[in-house]
Short mmCIF file of the C-alpha atoms (twelve columns), coordinates in Angstrom:
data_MODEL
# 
_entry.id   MODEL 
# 
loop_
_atom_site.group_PDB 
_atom_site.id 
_atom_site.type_symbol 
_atom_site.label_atom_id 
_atom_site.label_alt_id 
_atom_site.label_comp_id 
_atom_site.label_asym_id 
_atom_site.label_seq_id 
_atom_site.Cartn_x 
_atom_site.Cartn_y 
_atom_site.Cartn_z 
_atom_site.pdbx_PDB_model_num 
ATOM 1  C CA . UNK A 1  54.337 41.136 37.831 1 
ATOM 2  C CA . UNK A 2  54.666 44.880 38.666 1 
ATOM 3  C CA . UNK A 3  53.796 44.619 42.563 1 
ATOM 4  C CA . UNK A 4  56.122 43.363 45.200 1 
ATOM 5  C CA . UNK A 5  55.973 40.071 46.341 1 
ATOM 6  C CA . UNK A 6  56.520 38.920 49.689 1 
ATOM 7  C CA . UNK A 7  57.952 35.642 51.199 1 
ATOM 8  C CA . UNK A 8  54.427 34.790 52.426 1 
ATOM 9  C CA . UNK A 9  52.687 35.378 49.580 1 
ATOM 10 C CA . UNK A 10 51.792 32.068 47.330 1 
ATOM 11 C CA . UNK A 11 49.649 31.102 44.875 1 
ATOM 12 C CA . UNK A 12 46.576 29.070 45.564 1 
ATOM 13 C CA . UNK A 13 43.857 27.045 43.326 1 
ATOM 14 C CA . UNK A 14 39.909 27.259 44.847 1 
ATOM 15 C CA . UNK A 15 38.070 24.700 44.800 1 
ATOM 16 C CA . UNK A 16 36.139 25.996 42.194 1 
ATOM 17 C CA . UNK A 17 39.987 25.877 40.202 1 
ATOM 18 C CA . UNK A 18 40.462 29.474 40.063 1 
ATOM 19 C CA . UNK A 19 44.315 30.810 40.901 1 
ATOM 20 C CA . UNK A 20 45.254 33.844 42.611 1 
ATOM 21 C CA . UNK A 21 47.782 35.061 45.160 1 
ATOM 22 C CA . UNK A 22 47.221 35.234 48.616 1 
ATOM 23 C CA . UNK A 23 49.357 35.759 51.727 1 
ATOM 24 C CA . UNK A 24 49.586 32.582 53.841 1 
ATOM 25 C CA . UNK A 25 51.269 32.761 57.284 1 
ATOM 26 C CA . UNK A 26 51.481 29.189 59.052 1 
ATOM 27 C CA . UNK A 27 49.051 29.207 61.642 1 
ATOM 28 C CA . UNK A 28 48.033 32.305 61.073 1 
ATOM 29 C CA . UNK A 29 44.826 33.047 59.961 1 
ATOM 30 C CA . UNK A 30 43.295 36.973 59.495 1 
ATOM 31 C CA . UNK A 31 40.625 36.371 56.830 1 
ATOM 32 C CA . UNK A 32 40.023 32.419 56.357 1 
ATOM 33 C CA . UNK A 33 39.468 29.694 58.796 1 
ATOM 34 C CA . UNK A 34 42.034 27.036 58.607 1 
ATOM 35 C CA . UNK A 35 41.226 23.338 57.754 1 
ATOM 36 C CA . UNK A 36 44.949 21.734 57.754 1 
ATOM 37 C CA . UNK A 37 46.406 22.087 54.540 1 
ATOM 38 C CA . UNK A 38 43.491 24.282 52.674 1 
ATOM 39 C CA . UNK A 39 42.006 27.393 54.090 1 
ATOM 40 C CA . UNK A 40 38.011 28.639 54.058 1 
ATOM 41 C CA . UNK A 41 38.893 31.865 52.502 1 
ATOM 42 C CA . UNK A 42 36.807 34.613 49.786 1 
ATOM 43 C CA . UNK A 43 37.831 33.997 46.254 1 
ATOM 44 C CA . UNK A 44 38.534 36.792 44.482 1 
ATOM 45 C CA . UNK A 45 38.156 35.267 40.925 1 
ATOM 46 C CA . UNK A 46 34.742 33.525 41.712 1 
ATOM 47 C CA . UNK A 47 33.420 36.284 44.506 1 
ATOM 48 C CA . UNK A 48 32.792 33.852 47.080 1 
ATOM 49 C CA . UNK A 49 33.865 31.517 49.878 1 
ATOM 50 C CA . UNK A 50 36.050 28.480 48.532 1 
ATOM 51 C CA . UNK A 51 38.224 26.197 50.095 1 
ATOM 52 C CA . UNK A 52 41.748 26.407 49.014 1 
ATOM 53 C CA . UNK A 53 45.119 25.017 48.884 1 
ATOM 54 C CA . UNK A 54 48.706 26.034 47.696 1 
ATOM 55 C CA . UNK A 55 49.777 25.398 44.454 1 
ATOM 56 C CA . UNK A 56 53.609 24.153 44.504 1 
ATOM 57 C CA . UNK A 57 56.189 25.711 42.917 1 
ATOM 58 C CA . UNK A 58 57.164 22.374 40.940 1 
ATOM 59 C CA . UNK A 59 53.517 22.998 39.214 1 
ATOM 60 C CA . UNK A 60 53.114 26.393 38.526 1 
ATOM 61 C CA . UNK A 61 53.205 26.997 34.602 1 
ATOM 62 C CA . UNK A 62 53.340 29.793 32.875 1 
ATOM 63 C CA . UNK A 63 50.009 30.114 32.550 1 
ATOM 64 C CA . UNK A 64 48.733 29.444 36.101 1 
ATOM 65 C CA . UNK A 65 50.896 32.424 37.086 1 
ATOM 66 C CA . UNK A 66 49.720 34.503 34.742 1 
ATOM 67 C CA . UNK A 67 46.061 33.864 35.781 1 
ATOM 68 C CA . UNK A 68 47.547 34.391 39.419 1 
ATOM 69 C CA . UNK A 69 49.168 37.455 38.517 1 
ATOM 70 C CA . UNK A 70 45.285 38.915 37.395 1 
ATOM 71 C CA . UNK A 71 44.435 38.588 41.598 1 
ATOM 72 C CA . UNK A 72 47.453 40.016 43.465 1 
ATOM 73 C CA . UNK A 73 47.460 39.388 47.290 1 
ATOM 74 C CA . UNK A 74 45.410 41.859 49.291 1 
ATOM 75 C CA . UNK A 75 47.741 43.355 52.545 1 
ATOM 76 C CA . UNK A 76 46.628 42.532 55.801 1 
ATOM 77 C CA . UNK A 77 44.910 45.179 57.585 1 
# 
């Protein structure tokens, strides 16, 4: 991946089982609505509101992060 990374930036699966990266502060929410463990947030792969959750590092493959990679976290504004 070509951009920088930052320590809050993860990868997450919708619930529609899209991945992409996102930035994900604990309890911190700018652009999603919190709902414990998943967040209410704007898909960028599907182009609409999904729930989702972190995808651990232990399950990442090669090819999730490559998909992820295709939807690089947007910066805060």
């Amino acid at each position: 991946m070509s951009e920088k990374t930052y320590a809050d930036e993860v990868i997450v699966r919708c619930s529609g089982g899209g991945y992409y990266r996102t930035r994900w502060i604990p309890l911190v929410s700018f652009k999603s609505i919190r709902f414990g463990a998943y967040r209410f947030q704007r898909c960028p792969v599907h182009g609409r509101w999904e729930m989702a959750g972190i995808v651990e590092d232990d399950d990442q493959t090669p090819e999730i992060i490559s998909e992820a990679d295709k939807y690089p976290a947007s910066r805060v504004p």
